[in-house]
C-alpha positions as CSV (number, residue, x, y, z in Angstrom):
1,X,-71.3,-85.1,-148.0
2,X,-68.7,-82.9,-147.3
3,X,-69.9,-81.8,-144.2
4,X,-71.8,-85.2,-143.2
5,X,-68.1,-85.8,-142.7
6,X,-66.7,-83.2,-140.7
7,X,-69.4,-83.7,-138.2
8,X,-68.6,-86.7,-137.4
9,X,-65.0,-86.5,-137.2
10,X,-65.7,-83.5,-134.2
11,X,-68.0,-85.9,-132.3
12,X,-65.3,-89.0,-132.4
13,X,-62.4,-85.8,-131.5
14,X,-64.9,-84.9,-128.8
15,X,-65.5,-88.1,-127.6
16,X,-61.4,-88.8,-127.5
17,X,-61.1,-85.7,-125.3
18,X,-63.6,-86.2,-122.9
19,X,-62.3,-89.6,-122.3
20,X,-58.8,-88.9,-121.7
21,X,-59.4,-86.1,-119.5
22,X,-61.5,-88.3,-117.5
23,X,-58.8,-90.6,-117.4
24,X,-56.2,-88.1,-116.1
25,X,-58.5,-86.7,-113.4
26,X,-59.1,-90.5,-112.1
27,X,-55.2,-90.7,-112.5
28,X,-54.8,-87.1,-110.2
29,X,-57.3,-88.5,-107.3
30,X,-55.7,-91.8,-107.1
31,X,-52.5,-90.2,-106.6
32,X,-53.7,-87.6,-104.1
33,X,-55.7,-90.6,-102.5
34,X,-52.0,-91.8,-102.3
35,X,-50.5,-88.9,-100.6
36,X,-53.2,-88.4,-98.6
37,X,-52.9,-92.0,-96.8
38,X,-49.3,-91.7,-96.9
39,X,-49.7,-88.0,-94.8
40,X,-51.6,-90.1,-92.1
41,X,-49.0,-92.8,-91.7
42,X,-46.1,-90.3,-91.8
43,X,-44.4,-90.4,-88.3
44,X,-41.9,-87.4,-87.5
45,X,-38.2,-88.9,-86.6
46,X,-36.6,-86.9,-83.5
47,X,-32.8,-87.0,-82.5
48,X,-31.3,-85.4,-79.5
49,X,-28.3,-84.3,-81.4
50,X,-28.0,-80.6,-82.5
51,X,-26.6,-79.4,-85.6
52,X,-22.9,-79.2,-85.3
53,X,-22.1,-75.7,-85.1
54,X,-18.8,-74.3,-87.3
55,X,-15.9,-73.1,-84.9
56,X,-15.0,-68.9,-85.3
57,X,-11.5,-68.3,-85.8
58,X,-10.1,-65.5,-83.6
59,X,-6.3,-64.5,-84.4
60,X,-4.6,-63.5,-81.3
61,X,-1.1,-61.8,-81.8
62,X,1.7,-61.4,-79.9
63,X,4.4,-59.1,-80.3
64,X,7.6,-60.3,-80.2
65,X,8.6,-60.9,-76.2
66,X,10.7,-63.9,-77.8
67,X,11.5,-65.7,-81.1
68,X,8.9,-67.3,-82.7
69,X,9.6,-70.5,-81.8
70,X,10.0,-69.8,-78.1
71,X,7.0,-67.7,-78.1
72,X,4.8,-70.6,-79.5
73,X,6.1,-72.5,-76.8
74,X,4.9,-70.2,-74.0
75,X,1.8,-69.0,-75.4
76,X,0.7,-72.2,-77.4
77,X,-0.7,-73.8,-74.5
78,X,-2.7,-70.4,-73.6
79,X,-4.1,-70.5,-77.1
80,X,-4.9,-74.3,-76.2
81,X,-6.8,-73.5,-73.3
82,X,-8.9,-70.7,-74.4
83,X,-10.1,-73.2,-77.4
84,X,-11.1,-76.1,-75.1
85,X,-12.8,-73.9,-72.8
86,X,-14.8,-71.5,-74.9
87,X,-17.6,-73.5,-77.5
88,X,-17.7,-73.0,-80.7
89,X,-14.2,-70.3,-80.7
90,X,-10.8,-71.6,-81.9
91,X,-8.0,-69.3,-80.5
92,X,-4.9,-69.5,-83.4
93,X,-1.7,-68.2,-82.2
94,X,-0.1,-65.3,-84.7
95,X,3.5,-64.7,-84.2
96,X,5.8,-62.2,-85.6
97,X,9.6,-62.6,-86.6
98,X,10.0,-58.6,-85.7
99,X,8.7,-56.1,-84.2
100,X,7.9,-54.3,-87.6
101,X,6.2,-57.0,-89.1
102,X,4.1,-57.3,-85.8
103,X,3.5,-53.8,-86.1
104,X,2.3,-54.1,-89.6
105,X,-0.6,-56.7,-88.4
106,X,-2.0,-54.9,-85.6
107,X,-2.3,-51.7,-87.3
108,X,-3.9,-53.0,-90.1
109,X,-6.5,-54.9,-87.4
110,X,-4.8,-58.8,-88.6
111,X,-5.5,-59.8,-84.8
112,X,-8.8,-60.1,-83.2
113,X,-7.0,-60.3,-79.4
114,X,-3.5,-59.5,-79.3
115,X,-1.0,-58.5,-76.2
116,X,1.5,-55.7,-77.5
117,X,4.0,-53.7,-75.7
118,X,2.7,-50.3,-73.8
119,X,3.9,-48.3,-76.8
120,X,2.3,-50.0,-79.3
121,X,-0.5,-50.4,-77.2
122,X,-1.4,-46.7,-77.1
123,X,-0.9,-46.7,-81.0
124,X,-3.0,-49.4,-81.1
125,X,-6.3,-47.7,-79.0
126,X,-5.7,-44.5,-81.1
127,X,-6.3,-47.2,-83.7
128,X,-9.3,-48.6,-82.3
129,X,-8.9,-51.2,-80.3
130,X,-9.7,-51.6,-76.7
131,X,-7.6,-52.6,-73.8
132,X,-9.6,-55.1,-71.3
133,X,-6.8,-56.4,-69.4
134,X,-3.0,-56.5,-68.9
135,X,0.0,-58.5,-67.2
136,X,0.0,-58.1,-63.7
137,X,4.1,-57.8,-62.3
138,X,4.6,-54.5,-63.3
139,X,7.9,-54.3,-61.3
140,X,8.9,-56.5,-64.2
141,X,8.4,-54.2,-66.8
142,X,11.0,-52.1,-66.8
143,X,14.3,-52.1,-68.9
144,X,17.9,-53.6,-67.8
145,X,21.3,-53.5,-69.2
146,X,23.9,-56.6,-69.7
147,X,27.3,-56.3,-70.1
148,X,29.8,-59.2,-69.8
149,X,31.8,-59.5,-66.2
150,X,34.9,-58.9,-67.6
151,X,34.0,-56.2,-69.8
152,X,35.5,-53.3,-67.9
153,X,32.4,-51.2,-67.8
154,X,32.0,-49.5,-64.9
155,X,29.8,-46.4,-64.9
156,X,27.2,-45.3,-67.9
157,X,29.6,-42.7,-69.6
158,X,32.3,-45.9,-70.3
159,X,29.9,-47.0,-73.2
160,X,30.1,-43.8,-75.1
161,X,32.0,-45.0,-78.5
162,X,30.8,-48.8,-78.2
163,X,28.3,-50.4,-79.7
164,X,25.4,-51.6,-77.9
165,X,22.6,-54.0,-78.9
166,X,18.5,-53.7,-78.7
167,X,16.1,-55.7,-79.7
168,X,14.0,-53.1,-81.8
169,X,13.7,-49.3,-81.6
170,X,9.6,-49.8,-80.6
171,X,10.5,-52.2,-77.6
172,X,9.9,-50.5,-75.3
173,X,11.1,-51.5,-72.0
174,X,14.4,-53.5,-73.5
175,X,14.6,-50.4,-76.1
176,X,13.3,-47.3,-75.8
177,X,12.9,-47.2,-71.5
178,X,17.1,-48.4,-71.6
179,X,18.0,-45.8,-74.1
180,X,16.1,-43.0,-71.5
181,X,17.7,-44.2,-68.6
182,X,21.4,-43.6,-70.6
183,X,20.8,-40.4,-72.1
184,X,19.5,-39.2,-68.4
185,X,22.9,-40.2,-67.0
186,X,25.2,-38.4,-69.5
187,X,25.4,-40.8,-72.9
188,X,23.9,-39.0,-75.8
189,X,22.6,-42.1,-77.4
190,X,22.2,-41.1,-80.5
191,X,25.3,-39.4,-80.8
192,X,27.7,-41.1,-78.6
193,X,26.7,-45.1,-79.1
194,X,26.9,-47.1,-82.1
195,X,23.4,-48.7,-81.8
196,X,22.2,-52.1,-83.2
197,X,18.9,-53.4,-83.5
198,X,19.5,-57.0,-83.8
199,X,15.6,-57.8,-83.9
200,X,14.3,-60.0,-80.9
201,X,15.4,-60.5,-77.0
202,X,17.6,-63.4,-77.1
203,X,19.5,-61.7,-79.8
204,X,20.3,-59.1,-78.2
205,X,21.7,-61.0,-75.4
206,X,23.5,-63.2,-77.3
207,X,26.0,-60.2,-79.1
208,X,26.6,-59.2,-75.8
209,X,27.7,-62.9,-75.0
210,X,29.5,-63.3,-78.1
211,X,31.1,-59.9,-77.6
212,X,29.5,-58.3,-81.1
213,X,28.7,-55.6,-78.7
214,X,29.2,-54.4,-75.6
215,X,26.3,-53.8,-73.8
216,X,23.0,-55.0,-74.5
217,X,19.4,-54.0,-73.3
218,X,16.2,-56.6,-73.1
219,X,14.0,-57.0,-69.6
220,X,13.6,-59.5,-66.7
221,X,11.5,-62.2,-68.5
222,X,13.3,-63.2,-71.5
223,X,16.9,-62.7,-69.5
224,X,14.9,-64.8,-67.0
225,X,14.4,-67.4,-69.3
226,X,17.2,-67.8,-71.9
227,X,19.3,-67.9,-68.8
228,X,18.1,-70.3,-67.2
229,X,18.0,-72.6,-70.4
230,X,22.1,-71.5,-70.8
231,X,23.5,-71.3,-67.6
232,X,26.4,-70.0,-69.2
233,X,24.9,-66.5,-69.6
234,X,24.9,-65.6,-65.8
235,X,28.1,-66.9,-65.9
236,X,29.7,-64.6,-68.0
237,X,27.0,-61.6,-67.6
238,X,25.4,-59.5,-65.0
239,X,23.1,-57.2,-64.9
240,X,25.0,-53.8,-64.8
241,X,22.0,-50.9,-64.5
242,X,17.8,-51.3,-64.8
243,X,15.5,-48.9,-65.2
244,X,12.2,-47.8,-63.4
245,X,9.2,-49.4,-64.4
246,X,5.6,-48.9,-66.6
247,X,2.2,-51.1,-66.9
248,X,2.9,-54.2,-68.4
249,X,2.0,-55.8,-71.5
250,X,-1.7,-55.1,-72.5
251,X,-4.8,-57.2,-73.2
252,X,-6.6,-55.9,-76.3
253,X,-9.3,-56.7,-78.1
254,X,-10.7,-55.1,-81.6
255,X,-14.5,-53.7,-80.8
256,X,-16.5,-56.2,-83.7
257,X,-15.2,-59.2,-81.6
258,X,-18.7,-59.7,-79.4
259,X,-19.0,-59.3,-76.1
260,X,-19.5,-62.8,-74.9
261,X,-16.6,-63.5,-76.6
262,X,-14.3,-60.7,-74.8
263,X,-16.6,-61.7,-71.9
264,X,-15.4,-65.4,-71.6
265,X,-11.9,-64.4,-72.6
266,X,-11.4,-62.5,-69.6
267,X,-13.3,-64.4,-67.4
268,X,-10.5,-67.3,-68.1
269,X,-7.5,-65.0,-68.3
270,X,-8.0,-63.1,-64.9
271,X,-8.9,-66.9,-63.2
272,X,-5.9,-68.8,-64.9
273,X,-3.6,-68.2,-61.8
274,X,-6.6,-70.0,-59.9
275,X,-6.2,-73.2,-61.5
276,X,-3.3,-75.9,-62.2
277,X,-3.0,-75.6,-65.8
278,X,-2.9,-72.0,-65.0
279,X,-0.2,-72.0,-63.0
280,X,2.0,-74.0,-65.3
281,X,1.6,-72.1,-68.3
282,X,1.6,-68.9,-65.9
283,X,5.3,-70.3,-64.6
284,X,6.5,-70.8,-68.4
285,X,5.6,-66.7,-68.8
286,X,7.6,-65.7,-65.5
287,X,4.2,-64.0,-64.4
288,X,2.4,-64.5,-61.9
289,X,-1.0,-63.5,-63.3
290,X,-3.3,-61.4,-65.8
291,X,-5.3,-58.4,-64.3
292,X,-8.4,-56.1,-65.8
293,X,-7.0,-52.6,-67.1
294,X,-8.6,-50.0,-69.8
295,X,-7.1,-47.3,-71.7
296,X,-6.5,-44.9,-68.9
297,X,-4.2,-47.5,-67.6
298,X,-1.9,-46.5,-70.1
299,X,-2.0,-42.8,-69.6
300,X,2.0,-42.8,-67.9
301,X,3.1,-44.7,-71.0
302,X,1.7,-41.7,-73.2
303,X,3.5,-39.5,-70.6
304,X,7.2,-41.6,-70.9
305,X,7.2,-41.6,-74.3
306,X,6.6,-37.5,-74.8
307,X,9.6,-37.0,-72.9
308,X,11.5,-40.2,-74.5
309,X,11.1,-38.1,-77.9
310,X,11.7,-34.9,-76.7
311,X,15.0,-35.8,-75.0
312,X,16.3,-38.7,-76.6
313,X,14.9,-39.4,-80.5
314,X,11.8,-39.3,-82.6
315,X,9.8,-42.6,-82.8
316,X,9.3,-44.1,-86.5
């Protein structure tokens, strides 16, 4: 009886299965049916629009040839014009309240492009970077000296006891080039001056005006500038001595930026003084133009500053 019974509950479980597996397979082909008519009606969609493609950041640093107010003023519209004209790249201005702070960033690589000073621009290459171009107006770079017009000082030996004014001890050709020229014409600077680094151009143009000091050093451009925006200044100074000149501001580049990149960079720099917009921001710089260079262009810099420690100071 017993087993009269388990037999036929096997055929009826059987008989279950085999229907609901039939059932799902039916249920499977109807669906791939399904998919498979859907496959042929499919029609691709097209659009002529490409993928929008994220804009690189490249930092490009300037070291301080003005406060950074003024030099976001002249080199904002640089930084404008390499964005609009190179796709896919966004050019961000970095400036520096001091030279030492600049210093800090460039060393450390912060700045994909920058343009430093000669000096640091051979501390830079012996840190790895590459010089591409440069300023053009080299008889520009050199170093001058203001004093006021009524000041009294006559000859280079008449400072010895005052106090004079830089902008940093790095700058170059409103520092370090000034500071050369006076200990070659009988001033031991760092004996005989009492010598203040007041921390950007204008400053040190400004004690002189104010009479904080009595001589002060910068170069042609920013003197240039700030006094043509305060008349005043010519008024009351002059120009008493300038030095002889070096290459100008560099053009460097660190070597992971890619070459189409550095290529189009350069391509626009060394045409700007081709074109309007050019010219403008060009006249707003007191240059006339950028130029190609390498690192052998700086070879007399490495020269100047040999002798500027051996005669005059060591460099920190």
């Amino acid at each position: 009886m017993n087993f009269i019974k388990l037999t036929y509950f096997f055929k009826h479980l059987f008989l279950f299965f085999f229907i609901g597996t039939t059932l799902l397979l039916l249920s499977c082909n109807d669906d791939h049916n399904k998919e498979y008519n859907n496959s042929k009606n499919y029609i691709p969609e097209f659009t002529i629009t490409p993928p929008k493609m994220k804009n690189i950041e490249y930092i490009f640093g300037i070291h301080p040839l003005h406060n950074p107010q003024r030099l976001q003023e002249v080199f904002g519209p640089l930084m404008n014009y390499l964005s609009d004209n190179i796709p896919y790249a966004q050019f961000k201005l970095e400036a520096s309240r001091n030279y030492a702070t600049y210093d800090e960033k460039l060393y450390a690589h912060k700045f994909h492009f920058s343009l430093p000073n000669p000096f640091q621009t051979i501390n830079a290459v012996d840190k790895g970077y590459k010089v591409f171009g440069k300023m053009a107006d080299d008889e520009n770079f050199r170093g001058i000296i203001l004093v006021r017009k009524d000041s009294g000082i006559e000859k280079e030996t008449d400072l010895i006891g005052k106090a004079v004014s830089y902008p940093a001890p790095t700058a170059l050709a409103a520092t370090m080039m000034p500071q050369y020229y006076l200990q070659s014409h009988g001033v031991n600077v760092m004996e005989d001056l009492d010598n203040r680094y007041v921390g950007s151009q204008e400053s040190s143009i400004m004690n002189v005006y104010l009479k904080n000091t009595v001589a002060g050093s910068t170069w042609p451009p920013p003197w240039e500038a700030l006094s043509q925006e305060r008349p005043e200044l010519k008024r009351e100074l002059k120009v008493i001595w300038q030095t002889s000149f070096l290459p100008n501001n560099s053009l460097i580049v660190l070597p992971d930026v890619p070459e189409s990149i550095v290529n189009k960079v350069s391509q626009l720099l060394f045409d700007f003084h081709n074109t309007n917009e050019g010219k403008a921001i060009l006249s707003n710089m007191h240059l006339s133009r950028f130029e190609t260079a390498n690192n052998a262009t700086y070879q007399p810099v490495r020269d100047f500053v040999k002798q500027f420690i051996k005669k005059v100071r060591p460099i920190n």
